[in-house]
N, C-alpha and C positions, 0 to 999 in steps of 0.2 A: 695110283690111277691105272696104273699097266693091268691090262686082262680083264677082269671081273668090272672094272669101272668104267672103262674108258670106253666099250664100245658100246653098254646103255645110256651114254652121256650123249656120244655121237649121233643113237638114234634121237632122244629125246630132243638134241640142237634144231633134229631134220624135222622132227613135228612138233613139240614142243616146244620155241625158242624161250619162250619167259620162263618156264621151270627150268631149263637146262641154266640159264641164266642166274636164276638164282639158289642153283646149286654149287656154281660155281663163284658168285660172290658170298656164300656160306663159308668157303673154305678161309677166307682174310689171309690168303698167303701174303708174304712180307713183301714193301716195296724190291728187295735185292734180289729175291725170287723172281721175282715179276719182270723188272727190268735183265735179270740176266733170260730169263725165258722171251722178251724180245728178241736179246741179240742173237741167241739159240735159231731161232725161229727164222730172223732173216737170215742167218747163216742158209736154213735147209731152203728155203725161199730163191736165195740167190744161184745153188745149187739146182734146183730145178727148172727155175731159169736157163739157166745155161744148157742142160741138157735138153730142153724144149727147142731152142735154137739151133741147137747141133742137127735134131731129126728133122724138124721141120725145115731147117734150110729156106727160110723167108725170101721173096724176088725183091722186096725192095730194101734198099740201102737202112743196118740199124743204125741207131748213135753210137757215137765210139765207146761209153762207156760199158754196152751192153761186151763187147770183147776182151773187156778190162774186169774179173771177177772180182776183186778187189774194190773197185771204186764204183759195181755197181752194187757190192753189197751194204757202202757207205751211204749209196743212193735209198735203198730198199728202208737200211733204219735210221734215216733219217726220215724219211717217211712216215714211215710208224708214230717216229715221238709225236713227228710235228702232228698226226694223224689221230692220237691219242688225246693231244691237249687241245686242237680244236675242235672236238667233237668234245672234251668236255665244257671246255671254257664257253660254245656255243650252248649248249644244255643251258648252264648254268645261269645263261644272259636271257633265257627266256623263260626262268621261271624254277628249272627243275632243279632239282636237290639230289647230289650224291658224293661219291670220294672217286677221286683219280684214280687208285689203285685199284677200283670195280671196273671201269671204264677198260683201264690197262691191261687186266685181265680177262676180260671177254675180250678185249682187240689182239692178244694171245692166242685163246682160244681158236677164232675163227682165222688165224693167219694158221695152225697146225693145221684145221681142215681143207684150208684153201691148196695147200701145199698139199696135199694126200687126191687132193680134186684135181691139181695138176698133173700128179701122178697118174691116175684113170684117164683125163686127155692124150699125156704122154701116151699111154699103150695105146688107145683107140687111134692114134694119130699113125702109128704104125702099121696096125691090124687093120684097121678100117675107117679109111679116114673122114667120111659123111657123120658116122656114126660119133666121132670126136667133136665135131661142129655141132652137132643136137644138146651132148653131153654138156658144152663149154656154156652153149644158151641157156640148158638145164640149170645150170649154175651158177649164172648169172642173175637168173630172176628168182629162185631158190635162194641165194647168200645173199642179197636184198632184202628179203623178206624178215631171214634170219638177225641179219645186222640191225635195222631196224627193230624189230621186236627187244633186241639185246640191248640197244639205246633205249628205247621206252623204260627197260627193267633198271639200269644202272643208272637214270638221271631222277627215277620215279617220276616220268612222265605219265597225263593222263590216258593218251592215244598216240596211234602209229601215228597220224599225221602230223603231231607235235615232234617225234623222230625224224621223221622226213626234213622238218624246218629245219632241226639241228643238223643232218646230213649235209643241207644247203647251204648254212653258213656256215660249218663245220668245212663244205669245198671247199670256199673261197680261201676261208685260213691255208688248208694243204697247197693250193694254189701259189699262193703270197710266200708261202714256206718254201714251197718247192723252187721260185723261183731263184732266194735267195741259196740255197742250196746247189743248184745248177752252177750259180756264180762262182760258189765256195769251190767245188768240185772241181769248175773248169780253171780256175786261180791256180790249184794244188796241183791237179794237172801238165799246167804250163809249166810249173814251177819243176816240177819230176824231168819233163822232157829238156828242160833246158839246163839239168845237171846232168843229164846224159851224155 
């Protein structure tokens, strides 16, 4: 995919999401692919994370994990899973038909671009920092558009708005995840500091 493939793929994600979509559930990479290209993924995720908060230097207080790279990148893919199988297991409760590992791999996908989009805010955030806040919006209603469209393709849903419902209850699930996730986090947490 390096060179020749990867950045017609890129464009066609930015104007054609359902082809790009399903040129990439064409390929049937293996579930061990897939999930090791998650953890890949929040690795560079959590990475660019970090250096976002170094430039920007935010005024208000983060959570403590954002200073802990370690336990926020536990935070990042745990996310994902839970992110991956609510968005399917929602699909699936309303009707649509597809495979985890389609889902898993478009939700791949768009976290490699999201990270290359942080990248562009990074430098604009430097250089010109108005111009990084248009970009961030750019991309906000932009990977929307895209995420949706890539739910439609991998659940074979009829329309965007049947996407949309999955992205909703698809929330709630990340939600419900996340919360018990936080708890785990903060458990393990405790636990580290108080062998120190």
């Amino acid at each position: 995919m390096i060179g020749t493939a990867f950045f017609p793929l890129v464009q066609a994600t930015l104007r054609s999401p359902r082809i790009a979509a399903e040129q990439i559930i064409a390929w049937q990479l293996s579930r061990e692919v897939l999930w090791t290209a998650l953890a890949l993924v929040a690795v560079l995720n959590t990475f660019v994370i970090v250096l976002l908060i170094k430039v920007a230097q935010p005024d208000m207080p983060l959570p403590s994990y954002f200073s802990a790279p370690l336990v926020l990148y536990v935070l990042l893919a745990g996310i994902l899973v839970v992110y991956v199988h609510a968005i399917y297991w929602a699909g699936l409760a309303i009707g649509g038909q597809g495979m985890l590992g389609d889902v898993l791999a478009l939700v791949v996908w768009l976290q490699v671009l999201r990270a290359l989009a942080q990248v562009g805010v990074l430098v604009l955030t430097i250089l010109v920092p108005p111009l990084a806040l248009i970009l961030s919006l750019t991309i906000a209603v932009w990977g929307l558009w895209v995420l949706l469209s890539f739910i439609a393709t991998a659940l074979n849903l009829p329309t965007i708005g049947h996407a949309a419902a999955v992205l909703i209850i698809g929330a709630v699930g990340v939600v419900l995840g996340l919360g018990v996730l936080l708890s785990l986090i903060g458990l393990a947490a405790q636990g580290v500091l108080s062998n120190v």
